[in-house]
C-alpha positions as CSV (number, residue, x, y, z in Angstrom):
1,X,31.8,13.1,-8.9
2,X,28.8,10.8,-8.1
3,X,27.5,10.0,-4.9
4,X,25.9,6.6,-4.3
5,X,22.5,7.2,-2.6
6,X,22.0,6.8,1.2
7,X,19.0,6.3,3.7
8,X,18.3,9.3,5.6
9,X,17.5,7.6,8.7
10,X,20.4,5.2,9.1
11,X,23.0,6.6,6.7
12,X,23.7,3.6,4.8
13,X,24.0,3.1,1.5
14,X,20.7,2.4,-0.1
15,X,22.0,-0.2,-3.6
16,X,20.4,-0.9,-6.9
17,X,18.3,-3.2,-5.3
18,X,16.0,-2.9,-2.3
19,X,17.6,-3.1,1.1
20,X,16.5,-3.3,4.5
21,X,19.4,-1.7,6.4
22,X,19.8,-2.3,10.3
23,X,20.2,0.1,13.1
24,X,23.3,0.4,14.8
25,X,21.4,-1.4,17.8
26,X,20.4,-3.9,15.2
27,X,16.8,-3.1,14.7
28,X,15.5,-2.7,11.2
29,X,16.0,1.3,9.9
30,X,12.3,2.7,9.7
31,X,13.6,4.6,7.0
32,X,14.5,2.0,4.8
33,X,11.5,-0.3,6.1
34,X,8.9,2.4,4.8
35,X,11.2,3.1,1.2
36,X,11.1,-1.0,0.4
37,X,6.6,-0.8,1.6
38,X,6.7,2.1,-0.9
39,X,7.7,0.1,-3.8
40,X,6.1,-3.1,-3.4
41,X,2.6,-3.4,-5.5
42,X,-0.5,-3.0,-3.5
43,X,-2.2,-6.5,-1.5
44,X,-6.6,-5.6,-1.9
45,X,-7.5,-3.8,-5.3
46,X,-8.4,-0.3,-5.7
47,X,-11.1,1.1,-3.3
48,X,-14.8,0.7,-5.1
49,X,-16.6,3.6,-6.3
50,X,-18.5,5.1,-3.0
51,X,-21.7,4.8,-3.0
52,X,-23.7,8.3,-2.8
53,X,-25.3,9.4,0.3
54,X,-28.8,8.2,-1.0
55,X,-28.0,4.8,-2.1
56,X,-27.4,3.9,1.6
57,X,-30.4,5.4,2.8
58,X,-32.9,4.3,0.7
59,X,-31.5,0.9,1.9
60,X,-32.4,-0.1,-2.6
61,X,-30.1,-2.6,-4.4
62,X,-27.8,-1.1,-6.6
63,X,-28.4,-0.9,-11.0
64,X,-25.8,-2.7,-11.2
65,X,-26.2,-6.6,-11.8
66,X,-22.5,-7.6,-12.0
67,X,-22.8,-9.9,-8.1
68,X,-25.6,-12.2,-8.1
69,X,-23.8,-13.9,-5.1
70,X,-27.8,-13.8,-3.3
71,X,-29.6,-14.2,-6.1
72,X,-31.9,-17.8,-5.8
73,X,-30.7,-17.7,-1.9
């Protein structure tokens, strides 16, 4: 016999679909809040690659040439 799934924190039934299930106070689960954040695709892009240790000190623009936002500034 199959069980539909249910949030952990409020105990309701979780759907096919996301759902943002309420408290019994009417405040929004947590639970559920943090499950439907977990599947939605990310707002910045990927972290860059971090710099080493010496690239920061020596203060020296990067190899790379792909920003030539000051370039002729």
């Amino acid at each position: 016999m199959a069980r539909n799934p249910v949030c952990i924190g409020c105990g309701k039934p979780t759907g096919p679909r996301a759902r943002l299930n309420t408290l019994p106070d009417g405040r929004p689960c947590p639970t559920c809040r943090a499950r439907i954040l977990d599947t939605l695709p990310p707002l910045l892009p990927a972290p860059a690659e971090e710099l080493d240790l010496e690239e920061w000190q020596d203060g020296e623009p990067s190899e790379s040439k792909d920003d030539d936002f000051l370039e002729g500034a």
